[in-house]
Residue frames relative to the residue before (quaternion, step in Angstrom):
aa qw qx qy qz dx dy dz
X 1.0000 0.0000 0.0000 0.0000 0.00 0.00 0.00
X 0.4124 -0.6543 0.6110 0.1691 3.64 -1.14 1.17
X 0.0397 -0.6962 0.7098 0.0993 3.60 -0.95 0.75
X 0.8623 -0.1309 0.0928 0.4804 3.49 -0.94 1.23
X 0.8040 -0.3225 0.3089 0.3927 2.89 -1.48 -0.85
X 0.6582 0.3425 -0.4087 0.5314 3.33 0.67 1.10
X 0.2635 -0.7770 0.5375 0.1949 3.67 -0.70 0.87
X 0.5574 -0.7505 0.2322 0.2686 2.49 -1.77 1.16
X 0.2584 0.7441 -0.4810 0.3849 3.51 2.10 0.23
X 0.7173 0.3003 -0.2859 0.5600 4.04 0.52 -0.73
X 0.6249 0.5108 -0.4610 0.3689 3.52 0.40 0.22
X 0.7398 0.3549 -0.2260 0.5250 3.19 1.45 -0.96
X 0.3891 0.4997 -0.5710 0.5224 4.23 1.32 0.01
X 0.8831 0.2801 -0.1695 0.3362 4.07 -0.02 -0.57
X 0.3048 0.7341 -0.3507 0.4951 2.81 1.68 1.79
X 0.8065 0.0915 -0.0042 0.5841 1.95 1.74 -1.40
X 0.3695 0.5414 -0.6537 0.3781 3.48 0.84 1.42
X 0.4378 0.6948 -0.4560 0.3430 3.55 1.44 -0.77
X 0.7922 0.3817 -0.2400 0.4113 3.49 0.75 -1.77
X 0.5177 0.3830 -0.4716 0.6024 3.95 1.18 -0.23
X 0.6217 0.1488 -0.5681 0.5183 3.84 -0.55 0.99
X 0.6461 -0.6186 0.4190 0.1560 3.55 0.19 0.54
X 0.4725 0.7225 -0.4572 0.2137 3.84 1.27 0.48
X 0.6622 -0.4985 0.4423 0.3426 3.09 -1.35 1.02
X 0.5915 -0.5982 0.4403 0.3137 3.36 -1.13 1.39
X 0.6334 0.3934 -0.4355 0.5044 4.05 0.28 -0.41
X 0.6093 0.4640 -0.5118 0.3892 3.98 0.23 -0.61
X 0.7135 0.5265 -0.1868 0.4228 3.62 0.91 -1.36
X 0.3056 0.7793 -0.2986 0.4583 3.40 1.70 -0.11
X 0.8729 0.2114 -0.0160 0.4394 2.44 -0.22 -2.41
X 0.6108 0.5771 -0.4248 0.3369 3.85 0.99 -0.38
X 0.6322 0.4746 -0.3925 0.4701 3.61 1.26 -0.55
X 0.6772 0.5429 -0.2664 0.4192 3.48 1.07 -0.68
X 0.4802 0.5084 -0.4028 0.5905 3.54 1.28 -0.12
X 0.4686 0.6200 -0.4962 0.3870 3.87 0.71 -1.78
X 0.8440 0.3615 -0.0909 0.3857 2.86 -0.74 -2.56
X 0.7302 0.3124 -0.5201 0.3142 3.71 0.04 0.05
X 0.5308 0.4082 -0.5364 0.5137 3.74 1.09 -0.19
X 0.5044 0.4011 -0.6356 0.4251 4.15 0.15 -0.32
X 0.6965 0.5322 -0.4029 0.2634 3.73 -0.32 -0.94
X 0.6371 0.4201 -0.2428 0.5988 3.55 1.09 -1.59
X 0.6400 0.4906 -0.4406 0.3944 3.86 0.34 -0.38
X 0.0779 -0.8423 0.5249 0.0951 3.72 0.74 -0.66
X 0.7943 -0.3103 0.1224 0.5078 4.08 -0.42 -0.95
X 0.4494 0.7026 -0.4825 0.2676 3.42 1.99 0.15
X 0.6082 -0.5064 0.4637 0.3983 3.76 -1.02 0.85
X 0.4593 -0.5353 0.6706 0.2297 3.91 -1.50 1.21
X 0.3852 0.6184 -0.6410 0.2416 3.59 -0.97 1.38
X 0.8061 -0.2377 0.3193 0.4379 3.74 -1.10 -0.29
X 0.7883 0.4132 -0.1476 0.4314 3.12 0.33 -1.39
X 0.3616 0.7211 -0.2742 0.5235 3.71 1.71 -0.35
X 0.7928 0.4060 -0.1657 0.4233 3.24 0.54 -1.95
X 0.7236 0.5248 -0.0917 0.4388 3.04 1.19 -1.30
X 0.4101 0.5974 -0.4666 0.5072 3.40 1.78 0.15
X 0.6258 0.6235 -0.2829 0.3736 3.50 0.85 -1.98
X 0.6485 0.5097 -0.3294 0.4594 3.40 0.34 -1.56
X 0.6701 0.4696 -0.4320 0.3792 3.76 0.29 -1.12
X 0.7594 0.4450 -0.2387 0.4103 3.52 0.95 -1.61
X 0.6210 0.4328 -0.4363 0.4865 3.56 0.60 0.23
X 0.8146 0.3376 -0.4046 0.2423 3.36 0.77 -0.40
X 0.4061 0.5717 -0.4991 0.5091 3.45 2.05 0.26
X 0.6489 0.4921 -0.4972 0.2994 3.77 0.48 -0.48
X 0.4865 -0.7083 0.4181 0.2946 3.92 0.75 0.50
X 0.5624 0.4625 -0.6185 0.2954 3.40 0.59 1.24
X 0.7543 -0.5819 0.1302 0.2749 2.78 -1.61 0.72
X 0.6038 -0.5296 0.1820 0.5674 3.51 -0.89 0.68
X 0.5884 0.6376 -0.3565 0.3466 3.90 0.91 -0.96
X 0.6769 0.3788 -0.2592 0.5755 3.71 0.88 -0.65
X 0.5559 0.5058 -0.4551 0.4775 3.96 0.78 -0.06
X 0.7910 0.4790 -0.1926 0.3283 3.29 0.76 -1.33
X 0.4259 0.6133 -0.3283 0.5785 3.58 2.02 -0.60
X 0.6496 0.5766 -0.3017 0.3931 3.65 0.68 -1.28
X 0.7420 0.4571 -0.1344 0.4716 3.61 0.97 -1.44
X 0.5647 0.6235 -0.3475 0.4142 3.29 1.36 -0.84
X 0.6268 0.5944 -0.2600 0.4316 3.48 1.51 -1.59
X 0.5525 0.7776 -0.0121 0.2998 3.50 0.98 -0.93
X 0.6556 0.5354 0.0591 0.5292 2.76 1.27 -2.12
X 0.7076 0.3442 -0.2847 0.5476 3.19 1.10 -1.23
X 0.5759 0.5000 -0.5253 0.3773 3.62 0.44 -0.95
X 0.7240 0.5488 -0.3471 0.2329 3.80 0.61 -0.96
X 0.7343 0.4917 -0.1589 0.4401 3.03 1.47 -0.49
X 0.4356 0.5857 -0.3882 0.5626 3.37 1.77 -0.28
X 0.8062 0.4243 -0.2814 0.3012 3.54 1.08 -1.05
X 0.3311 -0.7150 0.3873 0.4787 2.85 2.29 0.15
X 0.5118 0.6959 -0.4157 0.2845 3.26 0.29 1.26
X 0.0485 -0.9351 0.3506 0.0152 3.10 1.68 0.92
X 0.6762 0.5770 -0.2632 0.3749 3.65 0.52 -0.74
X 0.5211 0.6870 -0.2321 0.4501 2.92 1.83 -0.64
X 0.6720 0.5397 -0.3620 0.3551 3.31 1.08 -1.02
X 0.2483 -0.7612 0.5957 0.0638 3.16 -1.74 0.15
X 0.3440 -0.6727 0.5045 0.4179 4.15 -0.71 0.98
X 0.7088 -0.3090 0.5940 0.2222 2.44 -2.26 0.28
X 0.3366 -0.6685 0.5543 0.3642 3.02 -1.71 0.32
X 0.7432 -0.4784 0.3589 0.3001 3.23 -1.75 0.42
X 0.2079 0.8095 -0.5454 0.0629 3.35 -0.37 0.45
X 0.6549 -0.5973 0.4209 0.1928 3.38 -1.14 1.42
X 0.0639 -0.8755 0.4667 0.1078 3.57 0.10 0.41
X 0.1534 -0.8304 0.5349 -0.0273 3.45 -0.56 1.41
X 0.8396 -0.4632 0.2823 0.0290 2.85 -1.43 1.33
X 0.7078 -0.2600 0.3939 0.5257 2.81 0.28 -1.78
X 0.6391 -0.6340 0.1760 0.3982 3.35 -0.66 1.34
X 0.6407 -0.3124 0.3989 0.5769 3.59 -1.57 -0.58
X 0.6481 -0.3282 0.5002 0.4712 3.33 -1.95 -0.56
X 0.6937 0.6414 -0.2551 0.2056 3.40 0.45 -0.85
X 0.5541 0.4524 -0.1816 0.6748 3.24 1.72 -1.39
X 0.3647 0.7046 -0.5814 0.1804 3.76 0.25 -0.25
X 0.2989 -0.6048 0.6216 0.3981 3.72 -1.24 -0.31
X 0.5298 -0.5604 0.6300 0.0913 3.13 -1.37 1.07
X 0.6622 -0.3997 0.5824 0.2503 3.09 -1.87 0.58
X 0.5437 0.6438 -0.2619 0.4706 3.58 0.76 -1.57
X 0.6697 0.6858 -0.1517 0.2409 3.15 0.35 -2.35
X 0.7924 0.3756 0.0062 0.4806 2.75 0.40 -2.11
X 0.5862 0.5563 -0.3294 0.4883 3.58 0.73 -0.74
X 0.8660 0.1667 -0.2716 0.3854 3.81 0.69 -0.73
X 0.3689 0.4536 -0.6378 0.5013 3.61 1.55 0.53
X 0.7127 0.3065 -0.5512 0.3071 3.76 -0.42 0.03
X 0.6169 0.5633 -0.4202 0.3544 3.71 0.49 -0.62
X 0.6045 0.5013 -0.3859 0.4841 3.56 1.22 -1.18
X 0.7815 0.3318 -0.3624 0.3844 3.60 0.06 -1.02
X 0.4738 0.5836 -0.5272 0.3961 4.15 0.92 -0.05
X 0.7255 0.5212 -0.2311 0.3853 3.33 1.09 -1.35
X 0.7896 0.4897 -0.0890 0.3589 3.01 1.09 -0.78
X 0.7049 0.2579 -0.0317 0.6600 3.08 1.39 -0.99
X 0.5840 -0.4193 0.5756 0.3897 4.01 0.58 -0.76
X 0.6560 -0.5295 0.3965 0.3633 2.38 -1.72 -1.34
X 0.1779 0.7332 -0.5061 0.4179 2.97 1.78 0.77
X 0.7109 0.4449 -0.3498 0.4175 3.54 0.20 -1.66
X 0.5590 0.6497 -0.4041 0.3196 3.66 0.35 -0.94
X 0.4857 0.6963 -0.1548 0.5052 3.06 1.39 -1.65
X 0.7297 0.4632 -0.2469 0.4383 3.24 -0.06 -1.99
X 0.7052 0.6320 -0.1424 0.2881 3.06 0.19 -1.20
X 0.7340 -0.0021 -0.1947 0.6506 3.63 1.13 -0.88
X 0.4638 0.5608 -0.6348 0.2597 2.94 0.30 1.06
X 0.3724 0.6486 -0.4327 0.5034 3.59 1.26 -0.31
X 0.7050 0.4889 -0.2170 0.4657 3.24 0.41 -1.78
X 0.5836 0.4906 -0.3531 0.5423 3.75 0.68 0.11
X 0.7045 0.3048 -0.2995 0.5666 3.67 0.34 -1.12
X 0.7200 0.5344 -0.3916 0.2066 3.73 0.60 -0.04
X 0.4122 0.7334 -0.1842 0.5082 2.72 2.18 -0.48
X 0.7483 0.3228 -0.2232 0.5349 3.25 0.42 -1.36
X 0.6936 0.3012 -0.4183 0.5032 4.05 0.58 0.08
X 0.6022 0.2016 -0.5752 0.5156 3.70 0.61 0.70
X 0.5476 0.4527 -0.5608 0.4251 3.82 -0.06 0.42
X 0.4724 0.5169 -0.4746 0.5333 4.03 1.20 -0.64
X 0.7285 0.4636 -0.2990 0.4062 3.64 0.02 -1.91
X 0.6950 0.3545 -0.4444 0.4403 4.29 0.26 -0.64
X 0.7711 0.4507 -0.3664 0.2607 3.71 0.78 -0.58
X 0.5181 0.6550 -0.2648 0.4821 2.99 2.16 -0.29
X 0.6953 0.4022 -0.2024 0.5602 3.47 1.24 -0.67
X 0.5741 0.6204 -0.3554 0.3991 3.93 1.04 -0.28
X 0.6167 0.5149 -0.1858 0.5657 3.08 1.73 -1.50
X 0.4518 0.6928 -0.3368 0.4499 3.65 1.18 -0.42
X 0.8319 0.2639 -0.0224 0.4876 3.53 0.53 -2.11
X 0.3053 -0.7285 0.4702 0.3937 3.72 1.66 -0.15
X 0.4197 0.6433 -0.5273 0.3634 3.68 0.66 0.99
X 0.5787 -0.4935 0.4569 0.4613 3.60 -1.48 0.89
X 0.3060 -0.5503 0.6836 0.3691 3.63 -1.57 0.05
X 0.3135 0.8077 -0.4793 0.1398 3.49 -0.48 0.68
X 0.8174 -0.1953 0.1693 0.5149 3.64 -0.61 0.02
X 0.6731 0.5608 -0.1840 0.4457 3.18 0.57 -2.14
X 0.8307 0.4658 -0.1792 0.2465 3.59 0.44 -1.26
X 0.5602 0.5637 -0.2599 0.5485 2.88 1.94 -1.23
X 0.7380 0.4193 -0.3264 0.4159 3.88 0.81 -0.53
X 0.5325 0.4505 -0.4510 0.5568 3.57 1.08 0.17
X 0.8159 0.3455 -0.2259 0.4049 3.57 0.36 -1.10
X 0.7199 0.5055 -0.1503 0.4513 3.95 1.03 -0.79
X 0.3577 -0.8870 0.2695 0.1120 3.67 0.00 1.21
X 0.4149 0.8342 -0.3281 0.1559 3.20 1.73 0.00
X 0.5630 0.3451 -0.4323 0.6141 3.74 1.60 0.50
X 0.1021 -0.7402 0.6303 0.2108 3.57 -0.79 1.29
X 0.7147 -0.3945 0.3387 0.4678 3.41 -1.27 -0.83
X 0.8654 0.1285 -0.1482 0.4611 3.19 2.13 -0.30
X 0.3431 -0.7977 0.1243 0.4801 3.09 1.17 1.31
X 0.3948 -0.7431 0.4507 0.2980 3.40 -1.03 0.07
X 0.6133 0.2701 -0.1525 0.7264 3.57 1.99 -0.17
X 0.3361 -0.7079 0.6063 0.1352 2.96 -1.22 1.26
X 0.4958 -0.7320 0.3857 0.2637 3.47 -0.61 0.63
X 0.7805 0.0147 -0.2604 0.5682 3.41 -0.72 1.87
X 0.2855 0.6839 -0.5273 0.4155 3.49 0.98 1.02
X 0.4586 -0.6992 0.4426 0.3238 3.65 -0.65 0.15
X 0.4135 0.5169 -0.4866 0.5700 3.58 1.51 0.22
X 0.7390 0.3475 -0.3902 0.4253 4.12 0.51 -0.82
X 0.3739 0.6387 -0.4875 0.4632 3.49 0.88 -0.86
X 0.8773 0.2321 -0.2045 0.3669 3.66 -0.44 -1.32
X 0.1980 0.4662 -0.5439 0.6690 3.92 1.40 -0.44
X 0.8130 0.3201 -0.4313 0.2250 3.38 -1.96 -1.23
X 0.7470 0.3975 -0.2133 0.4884 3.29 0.03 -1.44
X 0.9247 0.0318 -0.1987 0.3231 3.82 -0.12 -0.79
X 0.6450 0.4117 -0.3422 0.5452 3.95 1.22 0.41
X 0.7168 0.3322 -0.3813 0.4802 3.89 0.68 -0.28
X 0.7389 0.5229 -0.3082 0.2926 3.41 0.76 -0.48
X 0.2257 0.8472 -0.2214 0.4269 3.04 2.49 -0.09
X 0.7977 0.3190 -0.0039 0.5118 2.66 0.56 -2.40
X 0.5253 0.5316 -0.4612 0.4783 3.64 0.92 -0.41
X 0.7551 0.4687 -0.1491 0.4335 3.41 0.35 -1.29
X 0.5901 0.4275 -0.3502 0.5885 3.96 1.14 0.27
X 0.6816 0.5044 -0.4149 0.3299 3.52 0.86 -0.41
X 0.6126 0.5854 -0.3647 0.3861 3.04 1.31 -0.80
């Protein structure tokens, strides 16, 4: 089946350059499924800039969020350029980039207290393991994100900054001090961040 002004022979040749770069069958999914819905919204209008730049409008009156507009356009972007149709492309929208989640999505005391019980129960002391280790790789990508955002504000990374900018005193702690939940915080997520500043 031909969608509009783009056959479906070029829909399916950039199926399969997607799969020679090796993407995971859901990425390639969601890129053909982005494709075919701008073929659909495009209908018999002529494939140019102003096309793309229709879409972008209609996705961004359709109230989703800017992050799912821009994934959409991203999908796009490439098809335009596989089709060697650079001119075609179109930016992203702007989007403030935060840090670190709302208050809401935080992890709780609660939170934290039963990812460790689940993975004792579940795993031993492997899970325990499992567990701050994550808490490591998360560290070291908020220590990436303060040096990425320091270099941003031309401020030192340094103590001073990481406590204005790094949440790790809430309004209710989440580790009681010398608990074995801080113990493991201390040793494998503050010393992380201590140990990136330098």
């Amino acid at each position: 089946m031909d969608y509009g002004a783009i056959p479906n022979a070029q829909i399916s040749a950039f199926k399969r350059h997607l799969q020679s770069e090796e993407r995971v069958p859901a990425t390639i999914r969601k890129y053909l499924r982005d494709i075919r819905s701008f073929v659909a919204w495009l209908g018999a209008r002529p494939l140019g800039k102003d096309a793309a730049a229709g879409w972008k409008e209609y996705l961004r009156a359709s109230q989703l969020c800017p992050e799912t507009v821009n994934s959409k356009l991203s999908a796009l972007n490439k098809f335009f350029r596989f089709l060697r149709r650079q001119e075609c492309c179109v930016k992203y929208l702007r989007i403030q980039r935060r840090l670190f989640r709302r208050r809401e999505r935080e992890m709780s005391r609660a939170d934290y207290t039963r990812l460790l019980e689940t993975a004792g129960e579940r795993c031993g002391s492997e899970g325990v393991c499992a567990v701050t280790e994550g808490l490591k790789k998360w560290a070291a990508q908020a220590v990436e994100a303060l040096r990425t955002q320091a270099g941003h504000t031309l401020r030192p990374l340094d103590e001073v900054f990481v406590r204005e900018n790094f949440p790790l005193q809430a309004e209710e702690p989440v580790w009681e001090e010398n608990s074995q939940a801080w113990e493991l915080v201390n040793t494998y997520v503050l010393s992380a961040i201590r140990a990136g500043l330098d």
